[in-house]
Gaussian input, Z-matrix of N, CA and C with variables (Angstrom, degrees):
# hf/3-21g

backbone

0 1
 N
 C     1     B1
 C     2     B2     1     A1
 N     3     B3     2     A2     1     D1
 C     4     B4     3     A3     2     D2
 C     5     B5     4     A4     3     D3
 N     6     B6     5     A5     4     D4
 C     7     B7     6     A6     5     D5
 C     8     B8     7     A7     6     D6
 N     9     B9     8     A8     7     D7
 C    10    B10     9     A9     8     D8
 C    11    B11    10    A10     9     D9
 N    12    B12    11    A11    10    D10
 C    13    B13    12    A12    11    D11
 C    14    B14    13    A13    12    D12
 N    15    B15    14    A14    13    D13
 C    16    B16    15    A15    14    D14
 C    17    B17    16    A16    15    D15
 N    18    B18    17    A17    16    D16
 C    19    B19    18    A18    17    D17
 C    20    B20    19    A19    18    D18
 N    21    B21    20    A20    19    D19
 C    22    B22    21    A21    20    D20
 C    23    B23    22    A22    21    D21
 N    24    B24    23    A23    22    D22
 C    25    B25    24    A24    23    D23
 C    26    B26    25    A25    24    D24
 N    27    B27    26    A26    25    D25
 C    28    B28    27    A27    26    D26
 C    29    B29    28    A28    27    D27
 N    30    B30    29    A29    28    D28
 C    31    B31    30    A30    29    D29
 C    32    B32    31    A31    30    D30
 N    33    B33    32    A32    31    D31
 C    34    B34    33    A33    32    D32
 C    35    B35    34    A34    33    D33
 N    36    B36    35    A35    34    D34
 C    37    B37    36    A36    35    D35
 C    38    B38    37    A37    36    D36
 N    39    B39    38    A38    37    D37
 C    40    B40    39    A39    38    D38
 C    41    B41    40    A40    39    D39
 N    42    B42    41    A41    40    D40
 C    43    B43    42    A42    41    D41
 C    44    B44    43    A43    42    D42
 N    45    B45    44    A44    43    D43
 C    46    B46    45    A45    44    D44
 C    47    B47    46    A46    45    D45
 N    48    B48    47    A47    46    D46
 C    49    B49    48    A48    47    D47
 C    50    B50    49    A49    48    D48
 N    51    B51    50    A50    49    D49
 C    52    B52    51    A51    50    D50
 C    53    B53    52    A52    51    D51
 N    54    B54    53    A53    52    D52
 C    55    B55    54    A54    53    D53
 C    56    B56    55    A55    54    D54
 N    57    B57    56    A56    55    D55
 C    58    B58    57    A57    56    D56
 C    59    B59    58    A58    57    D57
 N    60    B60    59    A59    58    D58
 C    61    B61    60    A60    59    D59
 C    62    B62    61    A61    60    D60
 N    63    B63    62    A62    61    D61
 C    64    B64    63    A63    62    D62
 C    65    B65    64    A64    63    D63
 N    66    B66    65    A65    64    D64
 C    67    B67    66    A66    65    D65
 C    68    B68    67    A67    66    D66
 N    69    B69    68    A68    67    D67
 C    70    B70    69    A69    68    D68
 C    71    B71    70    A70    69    D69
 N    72    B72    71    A71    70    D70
 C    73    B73    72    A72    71    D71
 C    74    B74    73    A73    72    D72
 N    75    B75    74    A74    73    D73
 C    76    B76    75    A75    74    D74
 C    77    B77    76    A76    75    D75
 N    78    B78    77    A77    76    D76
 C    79    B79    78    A78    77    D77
 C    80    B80    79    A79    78    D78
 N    81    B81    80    A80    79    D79
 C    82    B82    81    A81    80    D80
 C    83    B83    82    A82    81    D81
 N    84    B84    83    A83    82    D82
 C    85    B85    84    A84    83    D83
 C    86    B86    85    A85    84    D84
 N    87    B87    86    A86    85    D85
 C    88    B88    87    A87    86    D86
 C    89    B89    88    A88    87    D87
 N    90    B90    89    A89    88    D88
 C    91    B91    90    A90    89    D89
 C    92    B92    91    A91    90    D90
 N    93    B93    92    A92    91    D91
 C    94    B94    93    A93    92    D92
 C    95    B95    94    A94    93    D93
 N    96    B96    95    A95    94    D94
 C    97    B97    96    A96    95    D95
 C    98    B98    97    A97    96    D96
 N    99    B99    98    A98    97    D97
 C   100   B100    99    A99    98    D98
 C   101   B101   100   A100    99    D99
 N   102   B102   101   A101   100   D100
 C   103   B103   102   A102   101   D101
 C   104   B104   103   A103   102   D102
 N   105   B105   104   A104   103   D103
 C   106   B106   105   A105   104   D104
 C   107   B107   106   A106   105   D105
 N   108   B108   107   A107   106   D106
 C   109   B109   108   A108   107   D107
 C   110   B110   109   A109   108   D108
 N   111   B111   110   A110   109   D109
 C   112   B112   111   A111   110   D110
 C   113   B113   112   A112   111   D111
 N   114   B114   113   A113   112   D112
 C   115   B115   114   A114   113   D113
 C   116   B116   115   A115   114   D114
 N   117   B117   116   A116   115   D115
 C   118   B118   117   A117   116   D116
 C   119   B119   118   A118   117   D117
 N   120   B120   119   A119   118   D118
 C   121   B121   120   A120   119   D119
 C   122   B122   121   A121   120   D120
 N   123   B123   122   A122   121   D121
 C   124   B124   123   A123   122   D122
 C   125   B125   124   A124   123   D123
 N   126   B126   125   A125   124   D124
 C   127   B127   126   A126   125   D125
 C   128   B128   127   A127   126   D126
 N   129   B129   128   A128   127   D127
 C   130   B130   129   A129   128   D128
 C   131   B131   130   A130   129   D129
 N   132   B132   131   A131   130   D130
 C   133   B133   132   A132   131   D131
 C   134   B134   133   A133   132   D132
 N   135   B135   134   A134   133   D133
 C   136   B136   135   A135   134   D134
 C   137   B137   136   A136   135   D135
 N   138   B138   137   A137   136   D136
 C   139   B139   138   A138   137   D137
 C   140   B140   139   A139   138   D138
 N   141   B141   140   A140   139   D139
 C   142   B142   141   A141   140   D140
 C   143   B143   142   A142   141   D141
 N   144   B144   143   A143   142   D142
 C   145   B145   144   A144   143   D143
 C   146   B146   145   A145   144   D144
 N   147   B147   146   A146   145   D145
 C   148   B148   147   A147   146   D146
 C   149   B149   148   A148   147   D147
 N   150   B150   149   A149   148   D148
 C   151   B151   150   A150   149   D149
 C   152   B152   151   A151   150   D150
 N   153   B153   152   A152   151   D151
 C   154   B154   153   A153   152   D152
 C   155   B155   154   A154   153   D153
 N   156   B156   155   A155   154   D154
 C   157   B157   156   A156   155   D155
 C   158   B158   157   A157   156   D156
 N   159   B159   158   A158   157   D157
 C   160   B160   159   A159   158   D158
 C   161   B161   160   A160   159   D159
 N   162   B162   161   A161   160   D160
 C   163   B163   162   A162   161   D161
 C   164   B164   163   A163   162   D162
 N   165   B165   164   A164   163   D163
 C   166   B166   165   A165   164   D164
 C   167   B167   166   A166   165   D165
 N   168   B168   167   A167   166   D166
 C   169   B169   168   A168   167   D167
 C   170   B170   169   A169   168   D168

   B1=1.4482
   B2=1.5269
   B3=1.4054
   B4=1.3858
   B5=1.4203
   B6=1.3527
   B7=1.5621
   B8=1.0590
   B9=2.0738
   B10=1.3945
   B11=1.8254
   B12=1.6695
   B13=1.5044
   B14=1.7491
   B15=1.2914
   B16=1.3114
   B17=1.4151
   B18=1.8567
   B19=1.0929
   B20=1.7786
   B21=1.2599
   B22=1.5201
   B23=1.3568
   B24=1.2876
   B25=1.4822
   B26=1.5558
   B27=1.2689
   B28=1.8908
   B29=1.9053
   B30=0.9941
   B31=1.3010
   B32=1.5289
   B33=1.2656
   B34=1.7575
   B35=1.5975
   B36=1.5495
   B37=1.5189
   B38=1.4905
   B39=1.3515
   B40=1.7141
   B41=1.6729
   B42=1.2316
   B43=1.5022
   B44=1.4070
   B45=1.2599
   B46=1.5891
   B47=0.8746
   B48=1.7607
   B49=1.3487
   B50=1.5346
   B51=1.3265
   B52=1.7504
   B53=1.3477
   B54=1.0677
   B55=1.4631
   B56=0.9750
   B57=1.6413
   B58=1.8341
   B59=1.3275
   B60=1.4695
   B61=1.2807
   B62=1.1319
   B63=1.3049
   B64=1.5963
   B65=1.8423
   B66=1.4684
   B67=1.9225
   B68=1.4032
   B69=1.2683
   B70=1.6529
   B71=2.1192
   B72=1.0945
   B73=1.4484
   B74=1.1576
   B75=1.8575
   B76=1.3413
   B77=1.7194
   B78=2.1241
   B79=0.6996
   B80=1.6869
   B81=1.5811
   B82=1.9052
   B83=1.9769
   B84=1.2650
   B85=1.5522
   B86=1.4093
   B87=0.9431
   B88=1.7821
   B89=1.7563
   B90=1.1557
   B91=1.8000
   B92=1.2438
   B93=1.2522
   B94=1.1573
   B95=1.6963
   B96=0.9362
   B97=1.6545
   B98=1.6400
   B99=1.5453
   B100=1.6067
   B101=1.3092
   B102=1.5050
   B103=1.4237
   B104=1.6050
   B105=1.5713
   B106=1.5021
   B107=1.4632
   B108=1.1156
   B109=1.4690
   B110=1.7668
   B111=1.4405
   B112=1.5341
   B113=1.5888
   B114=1.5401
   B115=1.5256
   B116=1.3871
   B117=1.2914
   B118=1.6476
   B119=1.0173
   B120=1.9276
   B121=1.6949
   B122=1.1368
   B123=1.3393
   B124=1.5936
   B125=1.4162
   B126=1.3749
   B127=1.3844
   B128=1.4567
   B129=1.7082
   B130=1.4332
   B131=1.5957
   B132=1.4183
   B133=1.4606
   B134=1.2540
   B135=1.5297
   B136=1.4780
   B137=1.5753
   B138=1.7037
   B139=1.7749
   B140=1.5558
   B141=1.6343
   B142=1.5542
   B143=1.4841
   B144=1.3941
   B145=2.0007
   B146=1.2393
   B147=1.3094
   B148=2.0098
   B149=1.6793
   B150=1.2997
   B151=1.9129
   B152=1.4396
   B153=1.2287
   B154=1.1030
   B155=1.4319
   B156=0.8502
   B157=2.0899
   B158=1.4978
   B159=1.7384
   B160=1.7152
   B161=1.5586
   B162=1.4003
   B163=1.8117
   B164=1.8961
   B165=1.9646
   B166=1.2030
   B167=1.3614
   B168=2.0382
   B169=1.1102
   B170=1.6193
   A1=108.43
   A2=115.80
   A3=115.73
   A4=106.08
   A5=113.89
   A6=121.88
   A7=143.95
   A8=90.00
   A9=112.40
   A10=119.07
   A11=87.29
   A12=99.75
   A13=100.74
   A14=117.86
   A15=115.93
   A16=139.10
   A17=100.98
   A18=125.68
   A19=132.98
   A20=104.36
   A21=111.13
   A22=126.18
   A23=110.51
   A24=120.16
   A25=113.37
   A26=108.26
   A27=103.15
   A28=103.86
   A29=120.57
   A30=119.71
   A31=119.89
   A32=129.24
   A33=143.93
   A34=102.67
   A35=92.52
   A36=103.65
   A37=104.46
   A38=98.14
   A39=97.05
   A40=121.65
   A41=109.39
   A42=123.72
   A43=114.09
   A44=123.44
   A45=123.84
   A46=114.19
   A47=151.17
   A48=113.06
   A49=149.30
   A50=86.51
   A51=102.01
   A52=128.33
   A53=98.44
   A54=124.50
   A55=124.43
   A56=75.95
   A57=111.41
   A58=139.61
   A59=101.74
   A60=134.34
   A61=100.04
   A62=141.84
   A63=142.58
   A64=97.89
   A65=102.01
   A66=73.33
   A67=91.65
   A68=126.46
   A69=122.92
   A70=89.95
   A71=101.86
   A72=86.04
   A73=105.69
   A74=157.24
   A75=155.18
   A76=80.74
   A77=127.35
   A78=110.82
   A79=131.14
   A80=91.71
   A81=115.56
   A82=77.60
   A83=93.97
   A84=87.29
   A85=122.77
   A86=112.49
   A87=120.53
   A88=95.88
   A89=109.80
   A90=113.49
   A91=116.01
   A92=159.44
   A93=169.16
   A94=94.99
   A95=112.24
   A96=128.28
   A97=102.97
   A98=97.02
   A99=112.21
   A100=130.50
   A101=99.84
   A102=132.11
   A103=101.17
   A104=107.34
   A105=132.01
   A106=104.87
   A107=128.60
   A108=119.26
   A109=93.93
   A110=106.73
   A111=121.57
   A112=117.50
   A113=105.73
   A114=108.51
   A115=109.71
   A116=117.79
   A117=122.19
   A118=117.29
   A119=91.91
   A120=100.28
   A121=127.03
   A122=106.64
   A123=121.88
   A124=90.96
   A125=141.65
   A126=150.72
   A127=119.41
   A128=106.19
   A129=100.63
   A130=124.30
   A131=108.43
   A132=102.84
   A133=110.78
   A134=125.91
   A135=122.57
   A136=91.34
   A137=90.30
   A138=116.79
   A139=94.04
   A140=101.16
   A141=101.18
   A142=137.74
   A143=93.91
   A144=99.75
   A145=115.10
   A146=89.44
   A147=83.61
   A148=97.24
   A149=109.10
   A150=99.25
   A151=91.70
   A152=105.11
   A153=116.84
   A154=126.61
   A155=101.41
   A156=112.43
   A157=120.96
   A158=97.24
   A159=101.00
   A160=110.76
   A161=89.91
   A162=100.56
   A163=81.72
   A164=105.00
   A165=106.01
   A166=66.29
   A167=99.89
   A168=123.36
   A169=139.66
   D1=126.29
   D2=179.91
   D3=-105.73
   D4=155.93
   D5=173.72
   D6=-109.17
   D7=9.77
   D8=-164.09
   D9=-44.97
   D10=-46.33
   D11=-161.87
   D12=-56.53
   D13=-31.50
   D14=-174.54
   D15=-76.07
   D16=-35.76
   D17=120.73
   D18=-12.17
   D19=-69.58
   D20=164.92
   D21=-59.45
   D22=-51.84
   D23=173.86
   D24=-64.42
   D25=-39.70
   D26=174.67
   D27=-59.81
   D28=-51.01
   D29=-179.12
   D30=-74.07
   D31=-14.13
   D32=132.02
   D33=-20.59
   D34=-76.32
   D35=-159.93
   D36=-63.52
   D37=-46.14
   D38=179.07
   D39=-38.45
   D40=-57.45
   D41=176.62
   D42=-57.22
   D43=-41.70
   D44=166.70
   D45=-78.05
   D46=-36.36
   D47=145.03
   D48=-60.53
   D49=-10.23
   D50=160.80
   D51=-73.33
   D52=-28.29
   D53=165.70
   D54=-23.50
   D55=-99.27
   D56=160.61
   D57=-19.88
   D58=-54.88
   D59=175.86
   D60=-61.43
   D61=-60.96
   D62=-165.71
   D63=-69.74
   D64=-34.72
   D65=-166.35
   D66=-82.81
   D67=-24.34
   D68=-151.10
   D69=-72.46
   D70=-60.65
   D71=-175.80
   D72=-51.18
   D73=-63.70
   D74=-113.77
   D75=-80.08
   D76=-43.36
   D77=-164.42
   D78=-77.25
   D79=0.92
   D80=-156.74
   D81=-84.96
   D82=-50.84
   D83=-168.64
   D84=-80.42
   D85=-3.49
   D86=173.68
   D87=-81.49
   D88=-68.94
   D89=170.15
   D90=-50.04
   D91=1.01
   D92=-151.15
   D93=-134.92
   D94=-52.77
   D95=-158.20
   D96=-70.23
   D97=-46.03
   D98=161.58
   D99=-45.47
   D100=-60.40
   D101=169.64
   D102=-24.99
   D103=-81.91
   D104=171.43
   D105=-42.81
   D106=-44.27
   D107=-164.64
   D108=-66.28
   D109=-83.73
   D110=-176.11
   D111=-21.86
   D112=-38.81
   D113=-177.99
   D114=-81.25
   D115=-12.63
   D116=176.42
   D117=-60.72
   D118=-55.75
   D119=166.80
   D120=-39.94
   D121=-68.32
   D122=-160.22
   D123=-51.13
   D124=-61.11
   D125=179.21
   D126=-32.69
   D127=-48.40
   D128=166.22
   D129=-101.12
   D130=20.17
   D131=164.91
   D132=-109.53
   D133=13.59
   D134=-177.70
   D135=-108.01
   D136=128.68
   D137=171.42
   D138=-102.51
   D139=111.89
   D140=149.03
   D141=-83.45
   D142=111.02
   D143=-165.57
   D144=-70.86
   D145=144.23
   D146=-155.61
   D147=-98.43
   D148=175.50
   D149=179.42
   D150=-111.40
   D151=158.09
   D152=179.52
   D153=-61.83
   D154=-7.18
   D155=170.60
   D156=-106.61
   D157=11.62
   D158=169.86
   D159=-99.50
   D160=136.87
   D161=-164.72
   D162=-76.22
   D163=170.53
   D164=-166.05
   D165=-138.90
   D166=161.00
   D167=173.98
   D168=-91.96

């Protein structure tokens, strides 16, 4: 009885969850990275209007 085929297939699977793993994070951190970018924006395009009875520095 050989075990090749099983052998093969364990190391199949192996490589596709390795895979996986490599693109799935590159994509967590590209979306994340976005995340951070967009909120920067939004952060530096908001003018807080001041009222007229706030002393300035």
């Amino acid at each position: 009885m050989s075990y090749q085929n099983y052998v093969i297939a364990a190391y199949a699977v192996f490589a596709v969850v390795l895979g996986w793993d490599y693109i799935s994070t590159r994509l967590q951190i590209r979306r994340e990275l976005g995340n951070a970018r967009r909120r920067a924006a939004r952060h530096a395009g908001r003018s807080t209007p001041k009222s007229p009875d706030e002393l300035t520095r």
